[in-house]
MITORSE-592452 format. One record per residue (C-alpha): residue in one letter; z, y, x. Coordinates in steps of 0.5 Angstrom, whole numbers, plus 2048, in hexadecimal, padded with zeros to 3 digits. Each point is the difference from the previous one (the first is absolute). Layout:
// residues N
   type    c3    c2    c1
      a     Z     Y     X
...
//
This chain:
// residues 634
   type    c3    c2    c1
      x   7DA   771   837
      x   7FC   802   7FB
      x   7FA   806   800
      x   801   805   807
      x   804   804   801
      x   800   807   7FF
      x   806   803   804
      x   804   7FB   805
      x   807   801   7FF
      x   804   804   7FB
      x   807   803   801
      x   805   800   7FB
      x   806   804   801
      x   804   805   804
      x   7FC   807   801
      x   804   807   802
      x   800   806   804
      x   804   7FF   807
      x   804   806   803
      x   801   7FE   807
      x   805   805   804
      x   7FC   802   806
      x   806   802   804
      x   801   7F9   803
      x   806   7FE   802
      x   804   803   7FB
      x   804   7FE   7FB
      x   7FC   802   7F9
      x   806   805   7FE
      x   7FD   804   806
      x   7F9   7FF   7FF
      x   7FD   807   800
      x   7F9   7FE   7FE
      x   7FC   7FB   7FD
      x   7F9   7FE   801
      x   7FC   7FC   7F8
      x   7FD   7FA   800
      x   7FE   7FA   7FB
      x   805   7FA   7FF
      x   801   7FB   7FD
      x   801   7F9   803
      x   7F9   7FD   7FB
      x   7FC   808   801
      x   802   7FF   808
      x   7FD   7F9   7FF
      x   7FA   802   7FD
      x   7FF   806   804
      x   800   7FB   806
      x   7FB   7FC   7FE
      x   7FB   805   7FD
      x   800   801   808
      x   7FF   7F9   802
      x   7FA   801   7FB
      x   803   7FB   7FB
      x   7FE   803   7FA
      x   807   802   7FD
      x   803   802   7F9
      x   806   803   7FD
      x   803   7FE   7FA
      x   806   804   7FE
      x   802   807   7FD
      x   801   807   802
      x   803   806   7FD
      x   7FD   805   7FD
      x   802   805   804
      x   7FE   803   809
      x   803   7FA   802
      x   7FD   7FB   7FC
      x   7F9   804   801
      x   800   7FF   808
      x   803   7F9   800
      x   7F9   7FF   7FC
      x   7FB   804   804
      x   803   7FE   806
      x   7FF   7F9   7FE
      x   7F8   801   7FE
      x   7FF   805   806
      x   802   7F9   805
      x   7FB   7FC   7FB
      x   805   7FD   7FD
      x   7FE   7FF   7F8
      x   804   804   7FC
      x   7FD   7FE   7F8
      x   806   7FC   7FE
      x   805   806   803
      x   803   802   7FA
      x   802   806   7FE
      x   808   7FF   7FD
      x   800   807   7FA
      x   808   800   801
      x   802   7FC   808
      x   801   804   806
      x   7FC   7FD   807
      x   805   7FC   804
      x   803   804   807
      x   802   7FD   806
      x   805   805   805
      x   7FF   7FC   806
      x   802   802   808
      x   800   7FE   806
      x   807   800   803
      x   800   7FC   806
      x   7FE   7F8   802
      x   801   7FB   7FA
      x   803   807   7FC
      x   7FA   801   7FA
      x   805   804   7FB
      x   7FC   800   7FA
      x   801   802   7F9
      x   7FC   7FE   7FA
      x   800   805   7F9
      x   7FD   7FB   7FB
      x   804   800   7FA
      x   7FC   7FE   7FB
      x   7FB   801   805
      x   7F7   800   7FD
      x   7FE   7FA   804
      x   806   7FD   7FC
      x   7FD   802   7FA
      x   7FB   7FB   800
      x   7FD   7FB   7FA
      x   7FB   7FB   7FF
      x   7FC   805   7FC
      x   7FE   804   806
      x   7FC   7FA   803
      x   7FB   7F9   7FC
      x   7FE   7FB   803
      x   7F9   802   801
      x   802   805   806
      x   805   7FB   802
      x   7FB   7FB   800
      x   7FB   805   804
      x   805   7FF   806
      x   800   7F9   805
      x   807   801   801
      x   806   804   7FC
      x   806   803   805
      x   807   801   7FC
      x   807   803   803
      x   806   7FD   7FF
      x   803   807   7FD
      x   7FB   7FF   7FB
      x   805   7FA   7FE
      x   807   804   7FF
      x   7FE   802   7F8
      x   7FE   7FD   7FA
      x   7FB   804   7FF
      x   7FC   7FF   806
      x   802   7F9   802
      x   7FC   7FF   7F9
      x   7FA   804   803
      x   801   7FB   806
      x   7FF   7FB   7FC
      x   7FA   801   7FC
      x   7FD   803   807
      x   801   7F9   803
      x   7FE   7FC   7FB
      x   7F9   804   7FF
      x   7FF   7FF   808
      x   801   7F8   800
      x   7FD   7FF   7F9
      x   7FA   802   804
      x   800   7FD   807
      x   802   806   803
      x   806   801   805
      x   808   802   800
      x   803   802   805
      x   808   803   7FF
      x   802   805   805
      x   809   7FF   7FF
      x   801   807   801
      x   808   7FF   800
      x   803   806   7FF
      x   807   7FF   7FD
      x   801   808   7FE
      x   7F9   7FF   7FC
      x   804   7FA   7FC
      x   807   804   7FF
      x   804   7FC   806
      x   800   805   805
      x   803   808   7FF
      x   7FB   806   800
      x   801   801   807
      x   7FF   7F9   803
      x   7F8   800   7FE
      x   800   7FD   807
      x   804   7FA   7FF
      x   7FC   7FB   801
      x   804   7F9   7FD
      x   805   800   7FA
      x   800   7F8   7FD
      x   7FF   800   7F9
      x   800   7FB   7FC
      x   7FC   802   7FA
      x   7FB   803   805
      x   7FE   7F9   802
      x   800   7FE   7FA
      x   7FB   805   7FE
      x   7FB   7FE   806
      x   800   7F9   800
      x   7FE   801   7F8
      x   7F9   803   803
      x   7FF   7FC   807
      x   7FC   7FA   7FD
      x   7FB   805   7FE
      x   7FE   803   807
      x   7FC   7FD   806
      x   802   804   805
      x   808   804   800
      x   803   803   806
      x   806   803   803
      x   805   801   805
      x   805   7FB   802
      x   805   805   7FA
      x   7FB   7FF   7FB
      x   800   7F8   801
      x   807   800   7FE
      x   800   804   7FA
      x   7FA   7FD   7FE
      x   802   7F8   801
      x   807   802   7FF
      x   803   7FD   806
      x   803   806   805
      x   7FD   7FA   806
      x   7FA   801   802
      x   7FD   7F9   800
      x   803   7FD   7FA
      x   7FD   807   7FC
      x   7F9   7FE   802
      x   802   7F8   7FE
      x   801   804   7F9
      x   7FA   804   800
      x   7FB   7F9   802
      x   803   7FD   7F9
      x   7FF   805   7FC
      x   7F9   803   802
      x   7FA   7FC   804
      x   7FF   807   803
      x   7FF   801   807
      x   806   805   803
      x   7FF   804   805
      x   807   802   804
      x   800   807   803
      x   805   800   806
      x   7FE   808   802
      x   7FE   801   807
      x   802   7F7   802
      x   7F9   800   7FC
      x   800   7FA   7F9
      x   801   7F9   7FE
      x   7FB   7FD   7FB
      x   801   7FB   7FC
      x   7FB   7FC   7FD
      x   801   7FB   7FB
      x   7FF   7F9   804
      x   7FF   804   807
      x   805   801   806
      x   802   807   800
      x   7FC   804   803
      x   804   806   805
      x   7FB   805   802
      x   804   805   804
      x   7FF   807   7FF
      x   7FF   806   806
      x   805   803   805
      x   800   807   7FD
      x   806   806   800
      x   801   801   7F9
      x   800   808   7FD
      x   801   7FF   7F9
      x   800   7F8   7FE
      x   7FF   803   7F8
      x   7F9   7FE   7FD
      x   800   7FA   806
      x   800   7FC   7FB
      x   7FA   802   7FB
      x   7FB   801   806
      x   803   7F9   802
      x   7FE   7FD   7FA
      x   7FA   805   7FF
      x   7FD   7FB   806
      x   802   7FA   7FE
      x   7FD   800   7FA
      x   7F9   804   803
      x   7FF   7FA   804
      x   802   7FB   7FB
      x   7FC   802   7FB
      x   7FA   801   806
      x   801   7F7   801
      x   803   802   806
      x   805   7FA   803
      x   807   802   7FF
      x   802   801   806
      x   7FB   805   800
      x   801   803   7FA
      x   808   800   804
      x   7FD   804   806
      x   7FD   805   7FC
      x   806   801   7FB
      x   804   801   807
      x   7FC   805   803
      x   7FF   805   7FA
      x   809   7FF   7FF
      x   800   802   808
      x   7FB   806   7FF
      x   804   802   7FA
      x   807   7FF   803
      x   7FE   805   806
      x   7FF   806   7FB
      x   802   805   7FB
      x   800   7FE   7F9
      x   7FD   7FA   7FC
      x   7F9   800   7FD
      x   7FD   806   805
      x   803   7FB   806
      x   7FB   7FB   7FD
      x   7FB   7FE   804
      x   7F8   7FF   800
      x   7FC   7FB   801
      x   7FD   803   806
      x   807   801   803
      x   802   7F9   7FF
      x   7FB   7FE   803
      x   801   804   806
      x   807   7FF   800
      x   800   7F9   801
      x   7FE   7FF   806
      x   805   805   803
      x   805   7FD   7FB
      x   804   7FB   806
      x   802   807   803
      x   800   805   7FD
      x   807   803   7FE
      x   7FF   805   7FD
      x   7F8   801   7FC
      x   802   806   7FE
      x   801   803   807
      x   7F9   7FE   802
      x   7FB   804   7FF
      x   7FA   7FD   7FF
      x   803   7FC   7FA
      x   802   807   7FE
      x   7FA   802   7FF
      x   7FC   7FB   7FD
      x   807   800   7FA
      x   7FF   807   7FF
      x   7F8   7FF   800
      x   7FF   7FB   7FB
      x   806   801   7FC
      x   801   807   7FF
      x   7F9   804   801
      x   7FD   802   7FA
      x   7F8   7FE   800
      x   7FB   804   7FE
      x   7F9   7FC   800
      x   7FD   808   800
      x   803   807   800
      x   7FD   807   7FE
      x   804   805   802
      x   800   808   7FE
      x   804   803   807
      x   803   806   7FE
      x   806   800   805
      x   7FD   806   803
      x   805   806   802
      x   7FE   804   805
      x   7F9   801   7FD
      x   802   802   7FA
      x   806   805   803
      x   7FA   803   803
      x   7FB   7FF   7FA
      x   805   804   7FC
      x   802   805   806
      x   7F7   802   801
      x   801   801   7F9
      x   807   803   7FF
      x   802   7FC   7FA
      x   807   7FE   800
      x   802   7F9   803
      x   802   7FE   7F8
      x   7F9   800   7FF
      x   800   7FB   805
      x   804   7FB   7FB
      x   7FB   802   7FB
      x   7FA   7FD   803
      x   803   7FB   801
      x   801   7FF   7FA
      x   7F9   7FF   7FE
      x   7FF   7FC   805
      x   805   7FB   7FD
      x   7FC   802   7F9
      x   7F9   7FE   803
      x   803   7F9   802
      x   802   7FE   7FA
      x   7FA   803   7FC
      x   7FD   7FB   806
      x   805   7FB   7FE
      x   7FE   800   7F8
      x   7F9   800   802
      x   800   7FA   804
      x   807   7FB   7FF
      x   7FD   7FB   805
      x   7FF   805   806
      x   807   7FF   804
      x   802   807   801
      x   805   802   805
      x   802   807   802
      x   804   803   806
      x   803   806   7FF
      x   807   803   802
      x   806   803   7FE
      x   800   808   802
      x   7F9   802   7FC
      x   7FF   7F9   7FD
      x   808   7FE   7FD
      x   7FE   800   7F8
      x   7F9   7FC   802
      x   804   7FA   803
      x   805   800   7FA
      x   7FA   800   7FB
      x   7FC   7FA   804
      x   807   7FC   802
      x   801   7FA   7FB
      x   7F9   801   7FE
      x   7FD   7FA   802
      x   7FC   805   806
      x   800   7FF   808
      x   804   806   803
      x   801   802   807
      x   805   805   802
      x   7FF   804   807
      x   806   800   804
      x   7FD   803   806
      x   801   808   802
      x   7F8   803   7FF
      x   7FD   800   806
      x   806   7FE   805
      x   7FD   7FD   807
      x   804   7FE   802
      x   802   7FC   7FA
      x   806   803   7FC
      x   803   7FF   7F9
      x   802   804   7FA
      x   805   802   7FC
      x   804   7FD   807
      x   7FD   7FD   805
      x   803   7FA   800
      x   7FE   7FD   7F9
      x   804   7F9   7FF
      x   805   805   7FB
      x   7FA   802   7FC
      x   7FC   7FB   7FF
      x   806   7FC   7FD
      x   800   805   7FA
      x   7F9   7FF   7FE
      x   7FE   7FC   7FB
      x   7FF   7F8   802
      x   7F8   801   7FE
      x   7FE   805   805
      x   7FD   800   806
      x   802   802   806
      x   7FA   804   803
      x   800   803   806
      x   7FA   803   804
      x   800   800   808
      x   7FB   804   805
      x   7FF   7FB   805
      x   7FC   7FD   805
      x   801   7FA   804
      x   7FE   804   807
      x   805   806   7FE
      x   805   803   806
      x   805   7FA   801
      x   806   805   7FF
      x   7FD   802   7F8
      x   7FD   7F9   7FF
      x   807   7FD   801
      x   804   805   7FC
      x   7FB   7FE   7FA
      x   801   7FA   801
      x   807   7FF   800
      x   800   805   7F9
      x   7FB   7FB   7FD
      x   805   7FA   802
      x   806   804   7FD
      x   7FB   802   7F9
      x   7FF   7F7   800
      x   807   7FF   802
      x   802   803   7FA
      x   7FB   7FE   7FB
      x   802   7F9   802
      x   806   801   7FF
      x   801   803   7F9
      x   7FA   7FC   7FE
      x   7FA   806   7FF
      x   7F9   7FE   802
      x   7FD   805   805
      x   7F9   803   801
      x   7FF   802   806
      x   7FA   804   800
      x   7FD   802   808
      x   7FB   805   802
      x   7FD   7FF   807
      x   7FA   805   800
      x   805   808   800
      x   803   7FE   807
      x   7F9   802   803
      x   801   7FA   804
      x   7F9   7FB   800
      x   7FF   7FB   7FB
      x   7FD   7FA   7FF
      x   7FF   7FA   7FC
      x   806   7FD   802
      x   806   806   801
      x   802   7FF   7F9
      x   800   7F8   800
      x   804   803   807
      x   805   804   7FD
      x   802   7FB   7FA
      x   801   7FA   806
      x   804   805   804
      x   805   800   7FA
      x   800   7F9   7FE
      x   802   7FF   807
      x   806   803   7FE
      x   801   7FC   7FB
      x   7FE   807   7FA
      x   7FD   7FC   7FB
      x   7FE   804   7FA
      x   7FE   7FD   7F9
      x   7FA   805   7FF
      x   7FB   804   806
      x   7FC   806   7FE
      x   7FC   802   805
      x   7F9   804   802
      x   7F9   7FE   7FF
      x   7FE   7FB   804
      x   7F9   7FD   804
      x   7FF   7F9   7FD
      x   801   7FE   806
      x   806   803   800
      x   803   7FD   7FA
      x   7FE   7FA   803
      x   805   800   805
      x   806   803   7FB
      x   7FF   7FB   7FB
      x   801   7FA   806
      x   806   804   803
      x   803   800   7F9
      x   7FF   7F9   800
      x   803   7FE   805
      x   806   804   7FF
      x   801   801   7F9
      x   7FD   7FB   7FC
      x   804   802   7F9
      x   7FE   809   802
      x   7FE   802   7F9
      x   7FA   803   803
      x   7FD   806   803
      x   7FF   807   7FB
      x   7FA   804   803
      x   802   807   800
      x   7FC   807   7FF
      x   801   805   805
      x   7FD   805   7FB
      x   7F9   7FD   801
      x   7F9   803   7FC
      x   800   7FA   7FA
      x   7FA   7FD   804
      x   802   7FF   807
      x   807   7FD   7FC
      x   7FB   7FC   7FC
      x   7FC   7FE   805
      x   807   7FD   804
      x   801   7FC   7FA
      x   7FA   7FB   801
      x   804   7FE   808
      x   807   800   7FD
      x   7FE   7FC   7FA
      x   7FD   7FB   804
      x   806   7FE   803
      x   805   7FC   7FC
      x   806   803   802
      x   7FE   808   7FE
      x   803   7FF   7FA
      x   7FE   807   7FC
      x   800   807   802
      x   806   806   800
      x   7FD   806   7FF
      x   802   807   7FF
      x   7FC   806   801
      x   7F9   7FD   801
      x   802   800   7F7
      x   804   806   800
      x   7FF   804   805
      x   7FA   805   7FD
      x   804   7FF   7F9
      x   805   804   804
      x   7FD   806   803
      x   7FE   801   7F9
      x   806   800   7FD
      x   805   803   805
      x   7F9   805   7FF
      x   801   801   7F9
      x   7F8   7FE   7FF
      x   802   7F9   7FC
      x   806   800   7FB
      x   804   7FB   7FF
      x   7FC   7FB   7FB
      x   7FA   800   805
      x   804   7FE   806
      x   803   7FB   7FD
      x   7F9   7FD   7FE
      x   7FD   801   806
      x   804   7FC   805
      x   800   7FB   7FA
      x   7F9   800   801
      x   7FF   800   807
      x   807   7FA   800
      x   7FB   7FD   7FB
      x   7FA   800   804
      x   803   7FD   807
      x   803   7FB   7FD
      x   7F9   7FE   7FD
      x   7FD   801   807
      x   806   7FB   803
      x   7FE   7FB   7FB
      x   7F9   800   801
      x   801   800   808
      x   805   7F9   7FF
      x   7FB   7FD   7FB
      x   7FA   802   805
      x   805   7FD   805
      x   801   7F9   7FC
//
């Protein structure tokens, strides 16, 4: 090789949008609903990587349309390197249909006539950024046209004229070649002549090619398995990789007796996407130096976890869920039926850090129905001030770009401030607790599965619960079991959640380790939020906290400190503990910033334009006193 690298592997072909049926076991034709994901067998892989920490790229065209623009922020929000994703001014992104129709039955439907990614030329790319990555990733399907096979090529030898690698992963779907009808996107097998003529055109150019017993014979035009592998050895030097699902793979190296590493007992829910994350592993541990029987083994398991769940590239593992899987590979069926293993999938996958959070909490219902009430201003008005609310975080927000600023507001006085902040790069909690509910119920219905599947994917479930480790058994336990059911159905419908407890309004004792108390009780039930936000705590309080979440939960978001509508220097003076704390990643505070503001407004003292410039000022100012509280802290 020549300089280092700057990305690791480049992945050149397939993007699209899959719309998987979420009615498994039936037919597409009677799907009901679909859930959206990215796709594409080189999106898919890159995905993969980027979790296993490879620093990947993508290299292919979307349309300049919805569709084309997820696939892009999709791709750049998994890490993956989005420069060389081209935006196609007339192409509309590819689409999968998909469905799980019961055991070997995957029906899917590709939509790709004339498709973006196929758009692909030699101009959206140069050897200096082919260059910049240790090895290039093509797919087969990028070999079906002229055009792109041209791309293919000047892509392969840019790659080799520098040392780097080639990898072709075969990809053989015969309907994206013309020899299949529409309806077949599942047929995996159609011998074709002209297809393995094409294929052996680019063989000696690669280092490492890849495929399932049916790729081999296309590729070495033999419908026998071994006399198609004898094939490939003459055309290329590359080491090939025989993919054999769930019996594991063959490696083939050049001068070395085959290499079988078997795969792992497991149950398969959804074999669509195995083959990606299977050569997402391979290639993290091949280009980590790792021996092949290794890199075999870690190819292997991420194909396991990915089979047992729904979807490609969400169901692509983590590095850290690798890791924890393979110990319990040799037994275990079902991954995706283990708890544990869930969690740290849904942990260091879907989570969205944050490295600091400060938040404006305006969610309060009852206070403000009873400030308008003690003034006898209509509940329109309510709304009203919401709206200077919102008015005041984005004069904050032109203030300060750096500042992280989130919002928790709701749907019945706050509806217009949650459609101004979605989509607007601002962290947004919405409450779905019922105001002051003890115990804990839910509005607009009390079982809230059904709502939370019509909000916007980006907000945050909030949900705040008076509850103290020592109540009556008969309240804790009805608590607990709403809690559970609130996680369940964020879990399921991909939310995350902020559970927000207070301890002290049960009247019961306190002391430095009730809280850190409560947060066990619900881990020990397996209630596991992306975010707390809790009450001030003693130092040694904290203390306690931060090793419970440790231990716990090491991938929780963090801890926001909320107000309780403390004086300013009491909330100032709590910083300082807080801030000390790693895990305290910020504030979500409401009326200790509004709440005078208010009275004065419901009042008719201040007017609009003051309101809005004085809770900017005092939102301004408590931001100040946290950073200086972290910085002191540092």
């Amino acid at each position: 090789m020549t300089e280092e690298a700057a990305l690791d592997v480049i992945c050149l072909g397939r993007a699209a949008v899959d719309l998987y049926g979420q009615q498994v076991g039936g037919r597409l034709e009677d799907m009901q609903s679909f859930a959206k994901y990215l796709g594409g067998s080189s999106a898919n892989l890159a995905v993969g990587l980027a979790r296993l920490g490879v620093r990947s790229a993508m290299l292919t065209r979307v349309g300049d349309e919805h569709m084309g623009r997820f696939v892009r922020e999709q791709l750049a929000r998994e890490r993956v390197d989005v420069t060389h994703v081209a935006t196609d001014p007339d192409r509309l992104t590819g689409l999968v249909v998909l469905g799980i129709a019961g055991t070997e039955a995957y029906p899917h439907v590709f939509f790709r006539t004339r498709c973006a990614d196929m758009g692909l030329v030699v101009e959206d790319f140069d050897e200096a950024w082919i260059a910049s990555a240790r090895a290039l990733a093509v797919t087969g399907t990028h070999l079906s046209t002229v055009p792109t096979r041209r791309a293919v090529l000047q892509a392969m030898l840019w790659a080799r004229a520098h040392g780097r690698r080639v990898i072709l992963d075969i990809d053989y779907r015969p309907v994206l070649w013309g020899l299949a009808s529409a309806g077949a996107g599942d047929n995996r097998y159609v011998a074709a002549h002209a297809v393995t003529q094409v294929l052996q055109e680019f063989l000696g150019f690669c280092d490492l090619i890849v495929g399932t017993e049916e790729e081999i014979r296309i590729a070495g035009g033999d419908d026998d398995t071994d006399a198609a592998l004898q094939s490939l050895q003459q055309w290329s030097n590359a080491t090939v990789v025989l993919k054999r699902g769930a019996a594991g793979c063959v490696v083939h190296e050049p001068g070395v007796e085959p290499r079988v590493v078997a795969g792992f007992p497991i149950e398969p829910f959804n074999v669509l996407g195995a083959g990606d994350a299977f050569l997402s592993g391979l290639l993290a541990g091949w280009l980590a130096g790792e021996r092949w029987e290794r890199c075999a083994e870690l190819g292997n398991a991420c194909g396991a976890l990915v089979v047992s769940r729904h979807g490609c590239s969400p169901a692509m593992p983590s590095r850290v869920e690798l890791d924890a899987y393979l110990p319990l590979a040799a037994t275990l069926r079902r991954p995706d039926h283990d708890e544990h293993i869930a969690h740290v999938h849904r942990a260091t996958t879907t989570r969205r850090p944050r490295a600091e959070l400060h938040v404006l909490a305006f969610d309060h219902r009852r206070q403000f129905e009873a400030l308008a009430g003690q003034f006898g201003a209509a509940a329109a008005s309510i709304a009203q001030f919401k709206d200077l609310v919102a008015r005041a975080v984005e004069c904050v927000a032109g203030r300060d770009g750096d500042a992280r600023l989130g919002v928790i507001v709701d749907e019945r006085h706050g509806a217009a401030a949650l459609e101004r902040f979605t989509h607007r790069g601002v962290w947004i909690g919405r409450p779905v607790e019922l105001p002051g509910s003890r115990p804990l119920r839910f509005e607009p219905r009390d079982e809230p599965g059904l709502a939370l599947r019509d909000w916007p994917a980006e907000q945050v479930v909030k949900c705040l619960a008076f509850f103290h480790p020592d109540d009556p058994r008969e309240l804790r336990r009805d608590q607990e079991a709403r809690l559970a059911a609130l996680h369940a159905d964020c879990v399921t419908l991909e939310r995350e959640l902020l559970l927000e407890l207070i301890t002290t309004a049960s009247g019961l004792p306190c002391d430095e380790h009730t809280t850190a108390r409560a947060l066990t009780r619900l881990y020990n039930l397996g209630i596991a939020p992306a975010w707390w936000k809790l009450e001030p705590q003693s130092p040694a309080s904290w203390r306690v906290l931060a090793q419970v979440i440790a231990t716990r939960d090491p991938w929780c978001n963090g801890v926001l400190l909320l107000g309780l509508d403390a004086p300013e220097p009491d909330l100032v003076r709590s910083f300082a503990d807080a801030a000390a704390t790693p895990i305290c990643r910020g504030f979500a505070v409401g009326r200790s910033i509004f709440g005078t503001t208010a009275r004065e407004w419901f009042g008719g003292t201040v007017d609009d334009e003051a309101a809005v410039a004085a809770i900017a000022d005092n939102y301004t100012r408590l931001i100040g006193a946290w950073r200086a509280a972290r910085g002191a802290a540092a």
